[in-house]
Each structure stands twice: as structure tokens, then as C-alpha cells.
C-alpha positions in Angstrom: 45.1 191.9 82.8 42.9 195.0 82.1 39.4 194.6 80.7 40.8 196.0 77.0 43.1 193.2 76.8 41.2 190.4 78.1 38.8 191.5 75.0 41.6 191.6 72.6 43.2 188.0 73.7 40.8 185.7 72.2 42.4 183.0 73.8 39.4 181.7 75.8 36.5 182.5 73.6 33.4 180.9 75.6 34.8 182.1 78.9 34.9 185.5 77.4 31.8 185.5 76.2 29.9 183.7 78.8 31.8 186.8 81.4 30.6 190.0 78.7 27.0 188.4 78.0 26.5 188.6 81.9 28.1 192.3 82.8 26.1 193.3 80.1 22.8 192.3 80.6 20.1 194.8 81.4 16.9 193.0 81.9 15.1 195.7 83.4 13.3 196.6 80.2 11.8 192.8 80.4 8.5 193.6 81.7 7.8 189.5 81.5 11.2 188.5 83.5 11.0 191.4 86.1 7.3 190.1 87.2 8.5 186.3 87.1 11.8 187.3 89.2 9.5 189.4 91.8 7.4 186.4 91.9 9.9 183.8 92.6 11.7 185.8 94.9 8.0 185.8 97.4 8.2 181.8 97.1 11.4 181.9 98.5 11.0 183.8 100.9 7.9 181.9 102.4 10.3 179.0 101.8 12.9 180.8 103.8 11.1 182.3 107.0 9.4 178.9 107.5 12.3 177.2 107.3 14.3 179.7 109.8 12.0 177.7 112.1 13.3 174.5 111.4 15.6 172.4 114.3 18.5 172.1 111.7 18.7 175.6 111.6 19.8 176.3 115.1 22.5 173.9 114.4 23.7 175.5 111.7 24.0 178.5 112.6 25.9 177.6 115.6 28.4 175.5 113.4 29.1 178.3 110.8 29.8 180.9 113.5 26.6 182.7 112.6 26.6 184.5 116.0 29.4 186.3 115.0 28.9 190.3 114.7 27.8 191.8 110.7 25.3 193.8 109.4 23.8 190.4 107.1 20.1 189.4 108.3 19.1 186.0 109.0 15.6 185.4 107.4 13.3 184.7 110.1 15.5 186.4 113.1 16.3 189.5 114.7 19.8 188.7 114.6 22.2 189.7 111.8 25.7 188.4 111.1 28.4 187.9 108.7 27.4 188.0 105.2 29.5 184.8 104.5 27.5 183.1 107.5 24.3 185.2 106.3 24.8 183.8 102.7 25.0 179.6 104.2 22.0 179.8 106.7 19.9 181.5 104.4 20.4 179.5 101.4 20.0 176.5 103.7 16.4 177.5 105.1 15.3 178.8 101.9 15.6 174.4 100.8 15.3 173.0 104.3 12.0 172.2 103.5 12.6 171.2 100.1 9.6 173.5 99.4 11.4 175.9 97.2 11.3 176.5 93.2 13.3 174.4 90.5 14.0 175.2 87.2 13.9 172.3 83.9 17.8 174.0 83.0 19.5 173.1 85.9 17.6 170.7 87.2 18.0 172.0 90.5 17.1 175.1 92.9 18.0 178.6 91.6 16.8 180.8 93.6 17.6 180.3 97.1 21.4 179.6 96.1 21.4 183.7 94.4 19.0 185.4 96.4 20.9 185.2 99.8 24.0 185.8 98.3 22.5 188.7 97.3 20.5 189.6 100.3 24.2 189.4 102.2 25.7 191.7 100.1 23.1 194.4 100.0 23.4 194.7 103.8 27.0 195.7 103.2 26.4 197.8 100.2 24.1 200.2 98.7 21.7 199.1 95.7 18.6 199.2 94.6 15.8 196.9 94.8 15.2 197.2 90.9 19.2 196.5 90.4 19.2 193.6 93.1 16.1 191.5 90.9 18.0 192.6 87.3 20.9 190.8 88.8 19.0 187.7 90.0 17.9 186.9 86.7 21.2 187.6 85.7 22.8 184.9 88.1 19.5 182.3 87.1 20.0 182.9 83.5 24.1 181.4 83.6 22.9 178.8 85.9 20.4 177.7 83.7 22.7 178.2 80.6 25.2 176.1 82.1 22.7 173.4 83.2 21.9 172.7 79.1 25.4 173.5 78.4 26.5 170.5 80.7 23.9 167.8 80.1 22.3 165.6 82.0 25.1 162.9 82.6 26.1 165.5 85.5 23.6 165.1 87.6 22.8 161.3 86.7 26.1 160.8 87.8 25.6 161.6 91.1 26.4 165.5 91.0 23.2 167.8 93.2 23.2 170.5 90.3 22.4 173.2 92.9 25.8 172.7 94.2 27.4 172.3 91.7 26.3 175.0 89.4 24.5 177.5 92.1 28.0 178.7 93.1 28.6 179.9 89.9 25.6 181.3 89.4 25.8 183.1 92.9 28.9 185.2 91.3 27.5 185.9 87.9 24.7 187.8 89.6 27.0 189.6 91.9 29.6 190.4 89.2 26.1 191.8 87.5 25.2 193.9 90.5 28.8 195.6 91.6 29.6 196.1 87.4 32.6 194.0 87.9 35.1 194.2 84.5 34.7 191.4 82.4 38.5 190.1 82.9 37.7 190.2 86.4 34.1 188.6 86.4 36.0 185.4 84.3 38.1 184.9 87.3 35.1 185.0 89.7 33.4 182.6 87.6 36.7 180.7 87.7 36.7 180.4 91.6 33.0 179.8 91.9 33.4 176.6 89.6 36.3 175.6 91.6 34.3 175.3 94.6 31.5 173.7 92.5 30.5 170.3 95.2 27.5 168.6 96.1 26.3 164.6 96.0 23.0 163.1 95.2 24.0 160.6 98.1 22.9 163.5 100.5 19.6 163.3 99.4 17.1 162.3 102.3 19.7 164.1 104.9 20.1 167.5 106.4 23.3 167.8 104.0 21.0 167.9 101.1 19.8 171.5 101.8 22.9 172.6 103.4 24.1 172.4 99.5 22.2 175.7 98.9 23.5 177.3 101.5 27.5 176.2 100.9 27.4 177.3 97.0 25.7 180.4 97.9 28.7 181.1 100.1 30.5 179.8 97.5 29.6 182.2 95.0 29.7 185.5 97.0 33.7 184.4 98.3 34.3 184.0 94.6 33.4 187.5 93.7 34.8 189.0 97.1 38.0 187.3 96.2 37.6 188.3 92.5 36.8 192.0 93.3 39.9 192.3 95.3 42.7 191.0 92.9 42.6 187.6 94.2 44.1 185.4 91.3 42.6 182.6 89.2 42.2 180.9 86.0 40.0 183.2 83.8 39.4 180.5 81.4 36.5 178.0 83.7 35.2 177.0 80.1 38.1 177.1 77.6 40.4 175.0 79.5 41.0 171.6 78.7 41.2 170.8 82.3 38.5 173.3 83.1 34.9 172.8 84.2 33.2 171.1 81.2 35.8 168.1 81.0 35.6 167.4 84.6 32.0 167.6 85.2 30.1 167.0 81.6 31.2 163.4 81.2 31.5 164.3 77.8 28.3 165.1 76.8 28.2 169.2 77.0 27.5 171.6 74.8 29.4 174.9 75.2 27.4 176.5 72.2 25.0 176.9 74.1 26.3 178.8 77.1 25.7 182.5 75.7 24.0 181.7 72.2 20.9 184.2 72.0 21.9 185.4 75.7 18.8 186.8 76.8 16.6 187.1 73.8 14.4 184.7 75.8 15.3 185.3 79.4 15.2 181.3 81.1 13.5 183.0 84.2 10.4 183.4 81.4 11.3 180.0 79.9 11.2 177.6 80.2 10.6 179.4 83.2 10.5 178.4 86.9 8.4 176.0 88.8 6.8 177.4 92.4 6.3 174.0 93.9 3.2 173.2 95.4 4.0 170.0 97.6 7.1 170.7 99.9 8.7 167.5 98.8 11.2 166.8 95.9 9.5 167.6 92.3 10.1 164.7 90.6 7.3 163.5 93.1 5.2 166.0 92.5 3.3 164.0 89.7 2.7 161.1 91.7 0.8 163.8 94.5 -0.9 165.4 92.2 -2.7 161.8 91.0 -2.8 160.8 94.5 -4.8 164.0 95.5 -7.2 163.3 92.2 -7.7 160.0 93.1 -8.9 160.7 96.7 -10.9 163.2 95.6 -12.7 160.7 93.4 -13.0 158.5 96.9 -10.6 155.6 95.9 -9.8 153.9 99.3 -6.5 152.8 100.3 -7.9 149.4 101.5 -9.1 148.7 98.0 -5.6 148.8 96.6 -3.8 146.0 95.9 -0.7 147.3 93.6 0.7 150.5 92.5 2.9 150.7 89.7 5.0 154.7 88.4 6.0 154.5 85.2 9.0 157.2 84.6 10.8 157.3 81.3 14.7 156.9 81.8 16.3 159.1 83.8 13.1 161.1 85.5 13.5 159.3 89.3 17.3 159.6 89.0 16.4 162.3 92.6 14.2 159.8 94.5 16.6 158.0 96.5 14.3 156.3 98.7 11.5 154.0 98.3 10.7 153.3 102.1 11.8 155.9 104.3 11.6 155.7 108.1 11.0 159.7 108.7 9.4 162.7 106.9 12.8 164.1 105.1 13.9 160.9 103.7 10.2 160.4 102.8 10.8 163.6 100.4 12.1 161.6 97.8 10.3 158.4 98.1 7.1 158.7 95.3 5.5 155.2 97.0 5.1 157.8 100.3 4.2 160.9 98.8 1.5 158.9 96.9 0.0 157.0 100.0 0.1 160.5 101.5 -1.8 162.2 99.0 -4.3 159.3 98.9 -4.9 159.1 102.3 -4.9 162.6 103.2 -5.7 164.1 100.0 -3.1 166.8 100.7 0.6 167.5 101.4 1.3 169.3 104.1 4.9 170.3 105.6 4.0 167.5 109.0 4.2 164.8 106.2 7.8 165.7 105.8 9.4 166.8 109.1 11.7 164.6 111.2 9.0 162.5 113.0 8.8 158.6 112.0 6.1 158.0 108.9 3.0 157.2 110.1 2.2 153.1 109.7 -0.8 153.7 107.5 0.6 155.5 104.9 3.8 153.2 104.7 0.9 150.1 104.6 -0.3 151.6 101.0 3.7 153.0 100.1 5.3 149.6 100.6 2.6 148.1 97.5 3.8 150.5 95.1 6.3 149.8 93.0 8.9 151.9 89.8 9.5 150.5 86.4 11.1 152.7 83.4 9.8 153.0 79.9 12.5 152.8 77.8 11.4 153.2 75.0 10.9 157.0 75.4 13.7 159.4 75.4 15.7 160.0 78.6 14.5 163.0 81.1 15.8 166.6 80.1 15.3 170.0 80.5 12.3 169.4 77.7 9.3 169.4 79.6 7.9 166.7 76.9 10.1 164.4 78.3 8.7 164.2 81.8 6.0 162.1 82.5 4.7 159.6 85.0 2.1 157.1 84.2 0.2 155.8 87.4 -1.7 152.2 87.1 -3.5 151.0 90.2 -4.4 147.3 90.4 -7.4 147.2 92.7 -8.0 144.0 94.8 -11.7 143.3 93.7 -10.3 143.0 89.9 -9.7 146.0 87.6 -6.8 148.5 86.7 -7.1 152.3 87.0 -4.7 154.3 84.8 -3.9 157.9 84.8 -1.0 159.8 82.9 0.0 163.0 84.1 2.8 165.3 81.4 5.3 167.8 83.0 5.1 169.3 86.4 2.2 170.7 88.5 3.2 173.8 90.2 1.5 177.5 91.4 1.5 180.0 89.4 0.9 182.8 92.2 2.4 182.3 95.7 0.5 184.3 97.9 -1.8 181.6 99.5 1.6 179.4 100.1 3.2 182.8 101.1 0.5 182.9 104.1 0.4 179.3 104.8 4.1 179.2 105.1 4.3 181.8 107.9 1.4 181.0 109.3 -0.4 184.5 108.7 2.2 186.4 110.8 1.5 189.5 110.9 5.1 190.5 110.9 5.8 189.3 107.3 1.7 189.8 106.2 3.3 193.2 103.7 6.3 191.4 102.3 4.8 189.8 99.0 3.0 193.5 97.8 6.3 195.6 98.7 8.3 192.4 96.7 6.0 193.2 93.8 6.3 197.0 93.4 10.0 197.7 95.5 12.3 199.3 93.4 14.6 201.9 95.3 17.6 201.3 98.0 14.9 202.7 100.7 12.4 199.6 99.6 15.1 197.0 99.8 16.2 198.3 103.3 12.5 198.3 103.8 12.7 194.3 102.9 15.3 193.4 105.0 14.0 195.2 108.3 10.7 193.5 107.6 12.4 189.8 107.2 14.7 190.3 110.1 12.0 189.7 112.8 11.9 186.4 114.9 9.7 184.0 113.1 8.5 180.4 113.9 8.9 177.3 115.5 9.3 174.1 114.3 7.7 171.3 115.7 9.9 169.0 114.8 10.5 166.2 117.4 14.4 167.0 117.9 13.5 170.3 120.1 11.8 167.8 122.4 13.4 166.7 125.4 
């Protein structure tokens, strides 16, 4: 089918115009979006070089073949692979950590499912820095359209959303980049959502960031496979068998997949959240009135409850309420409050693989969940988040705090230097992020990220 009469067919309107909204896009002229996108894309990347350091890494890499011969970097090496194997690892140690950004849309992990599909395909190709961040925003912008469009009984339901939907944001922002015909970008949006996977039930396990990575992959096989003829259903949205039937559980909302397309780019808003705890968001809250409170010099000992209030819906992602080791403990509010108590900070040793340490699992094991039900459910509305913290205190007395939305950074440089410990290897990455825009500059980037970085200290390189 040519590109003339895949415009002339009208037989799978939303598909259609979900596949000419993207190829059409320019959002170079966004002064707002290009600055967010540059921004984000430095938070990954300190995500992504300190998480090339992690233990799981090495494992993965060696299970995915990633010592095969290619010209695709791995962030944090000197070694460079297959794009395909480029495009898993990376993803995977830009969320190892679970450090990276979310967005309120697809509740779930944009940017390091897009960016190292990207990343892979510029080491085979030639494109411009400017063109590569255009596209990103591109790829976030259906990913987040799609998140509203499907509702949140997807991801209540047990779906990881940055599975599910990253794969088919991976090839909107590659169908972007390479100017791939619109008949042909509906088929690669076809085979990304056919390889749309990912369970909550991974949460708290090494599977949970290998999500990124595997729709990543995902994404860039679907517009490989698209660009070279490969056939598909061209109708992922139209179809009464197609994605929205089998993964809305009947609450989507198709209108709203390229409505207004771009007249508010979602990278601007609702925007992204840079995280600054590397722990799952819907904890963040919890740290953030954890840190207050110690500030304020409330002692552990003179706690004798803890109570989170969430509305419905808003600690569907916290899976564990006593974890035995830093990952699970990334979704477990009752630790990442006794941590930020006790501490007064979150640092990436609270989460590695190491048991939890006795005294913050004393205070963790007194707090306790309930849901307001009166208020309306968790969604991509930031008005709907909210925790609401009451501490009993043993001597008599109750100390309440509320805290609204999300906390988050709005400028990652200090995170960006923290991440990578001060390197001086990856010291010039976040200015020459900020102000690349030729082919030269994004060659420049990937030299200057494919350079041995660090070592975890995670207990499962120990003898």
C-alpha cells in the first residue's frame, strides 16, 4: 500500500491519524520542549552510566549476546555491540536503579525505553543531534498520548506501562527520525504493540528494569522490520481485536490519541518528573516527609505508629511492605520512610542488593497503608496524588503532614555528578547535551559515553 492510498482508505481512522500526527511533527521550533527534552535526556544518562556499574548488568549482557561485534555503544563501556543488544542493556541500566524520570501520562518511564533505541540506531546511521531530541519528544509524546488514551485499568490490572506502551513509543520516534511513510509507520506501530509485555508482579526483581530494556528492543525491531517491507496489521487502533480491546479493559479513550497533537507538547506538560530518590515514585512522598521530619529532629524511638493515607489507586506500584533487600525495598513506602527518618537522605546503598539494615526495618514494620475512598482514584491529574502521613508518637500526640503531587529536581546536574561519582570522563556530557545539535556533536556524545565507568558495590561481585 503506498502512502497516497493508505491516506485515501479511511478505513482505520485513529490508526491513520495517530501514524501522520507523528511523521509530521516538527518540534524543533518549541523552544520549551527542546530544553525539557535536553534536560531529561542528562538524567538519563546519569541514570544510565551508574547503572552500567550495576552486577545485573554483567549478566545481562552476557545473556543477550552483547559481546557480539556492532558499531552500538554500551553506556558506561568501551565496548560496543549490536544495536538490538545495545538497545536491551541500555534501556535496562538507564532503570536498573529505578532512579530514572516518569511521566503522569504513562505512568511509567519514557525516556530510557526511546533514548537507547535511539542511541543504537545513530551508531548505524547518520543524524543529527537536533533531529535525534525532535524525535524523542516525538516517541514520548505517543507514549504519553496512549497512556490517557488507555486508562488507568491497564496498569491496575497488573500491566508495567513502560512495557507495555515504551515499545510503541520506541518506533514512533524512530519512524520520526528515518521519515518513514505514514502507511509504513502504521505497520511499525502495529508490530511494536504486538510485542507490547511487561507484569507489575516483576516489581522488586531484576525483571522489573529489564522491561525498559526489552520494549526498547522492541520498538527499534518494529521499525527495522517495518522499514524493510516486513508485513503487519496497519490498523493497532482501529481493530476490534486490536490494542485498545485487549489492553484498556474497556475504559479507553481513543479521542484522545492525536486530538490537539502537539499544541501542548506532553514533554512540557504535564511534563516529566527527574526523580530525586532512586526508589519507585509513588514513594517519593513518603521520603520527602520522612526527610522533613528528621530535619525537624523527630526520633525513631519516639514513634509508636505510622499510618500513609493514598487515595485509591496511588500504591497500586508498591508491592512490598517488608522487604528483605534494597531492590524489593524500592517499592515498600514503610522502608523508604524509616530510611529517610533515620538517615535523613536517600542514597543509592539504601536500595542495592544487600539485606535492609535491622533499624530501619524496626521503624518500617510500625507503619501501616489505608485508602481514602472517598477521593477520586489516582490518574495522570496531578490533583489526584496525594499522601497524607499521621505519626502516632508513644508519649501521646499525633503529627500530621499532607504532601500534593510529586517532589522531583528540576535541574539534574548535581544528580548528574553524584551519579558518576565526579568522573572526569563523563564531567562535559551534561553542557554538550544542552547546546549539541550537529551529527559531529552526537558522535561527540557517544565517544564520550562509551568509556568504562563504575563499579558497583553490590554484594553479588563478592566472593
Amino acid at each position: 500500500m503506498t502512502t497516497a492510498d493508505f491516506s485515501a482508505s479511511q478505513t482505520f481512522p485513529r490508526t491513520q491519524a495517530f501514524a501522520e500526527a507523528i511523521v509530521a511533527s516538527d518540534p524543533t521550533t518549541n523552544g520549551p520542549a527542546m530544553t525539557a527534552a535536553r534536560t531529561a535526556i542528562v538524567d538519563f544518562l546519569a541514570c544510565a552510566i551508574a547503572g552500567a556499574g550495576d552486577a545485573t548488568t554483567k549478566m545481562l549482557a552476557q545473556a543477550v549476546g552483547a559481546d557480539q561485534p556492532g558499531e552500538a555503544i554500551l553506556i558506561g563501556t568501551a565496548r560496543r555491540t549490536d544495536p538490538l543488544a545495545a538497545a536491551i542493556v541500555n534501556g535496562y541500566v538507564g532503570h536498573v536503579l529505578d532512579y530514572d524520570d516518569v511521566h503522569a501520562s504513562v505512568r511509567g518511564h519514557p525516556t530510557t525505553v526511546i533514548i537507547p533505541a535511539l542511541l543504537a540506531l545513530a551508531a548505524e546511521r547518520q543524524f543529527s543531534a537536533e533531529e535525534l531530541i525532535a524525535s524523542y519528544i516525538v516517541g514520548l509524546e505517543a507514549m504519553a498520548r496512549l497512556g490517557i488514551s488507555i486508562g488507568a485499568s491497564h496498569y491496575e490490572n497488573g500491566f508495567h506501562a513502560t512495557a507495555t506502551l515504551g515499545p510503541v513509543g520506541v518506533a514512533s520516534a524512530i519512524a520520526h527520525l528515518t521519515k518513514m511513510p505514514a502507511d509504513r509507520t502504521a505497520v511499525a506501530l502495529g508490530l511494536a504493540a504486538t510485542q507490547a509485555s511487561g507484569l507489575r508482579l516483576q516489581f522488586g526483581h531484576d525483571a522489573k528494569p529489564y522491561h525498559a530494556g526489552m520494549a526498547a528492543r522492541s520498538g527499534l525491531l518494529a521499525a527495522r522490520l517495518a522499514a524493510a517491507g516486513f508485513g503487519g496489521a496497519p490498523d493497532f487502533l482501529d481493530n476490534p481485536v486490536g490494542f485498545h480491546t485487549a489492553y484498556a479493559f474497556g475504559s479507553g479513550n481513543l479521542a484522545a490519541l492525536s486530538d490537539a497533537w502537539g499544541a501542548s507538547w506532553q514533554i512540557v506538560a504535564p511534563g516529566l518528573t527527574l526523580k530525586a530518590y532512586p526508589c519507585c515514585t509513588a514513594s517519593h512522598p513518603v521520603a520527602s516527609l520522612g526527610i522533613e521530619l528528621n530535619r525537624e529532629g523527630l526520633a525513631a524511638d519516639a514513634i509508636a505508629r505510622i499510618t500513609f493515607t493514598y487515595p485509591p489507586g496511588a500504591d497500586a506500584a508498591l508491592v512490598v511492605s517488608k522487604p528483605t533487600n534494597g531492590i524489593e525495598a524500592r517499592f515498600s513506602p514503610e522502608y523508604v520512610f524509616a530510611a529517610a527518618l533515620i538517615d535523613g537522605a536517600l542514597r543509592l546503598d539504601h536500595f542495592d542488593d544487600r539485606p535492609v539494615r535491622p533499624d530501619l526495618m524496626t521503624l518500617a514494620t510500625r507503619a501501616f497503608r489505608r485508602h481514602d475512598e472517598t477521593a477520586p482514584r489516582m490518574s495522570s491529574d496531578p490533583a489526584t496524588r496525594f499522601v497524607i502521613l499521621d505519626v502516632d508518637l508513644k508519649e501521646g500526640g499525633t503529627i500530621r503532614r499532607r504532601f500534593q503531587g510529586l517532589p522531583g529536581v528540576t535541574d539534574p546536574e548535581d544528580k548528574f555528578r553524584d551519579a558518576t561519582a565526579g568522573q572526569p570522563a563523563f564531567a562535559e556530557i551534561p553542557s554538550l547535551v544542552r547546546s549539541m545539535t550537529s551529527s559531529a556533536d552526537l558522535r561527540q556524545l557517544l565517544a564520550m559515553l562509551n568509556q568504562d565507568g563504575l563499579t558497583s558495590p553490590s554484594t553479588k561481585d563478592m566472593p
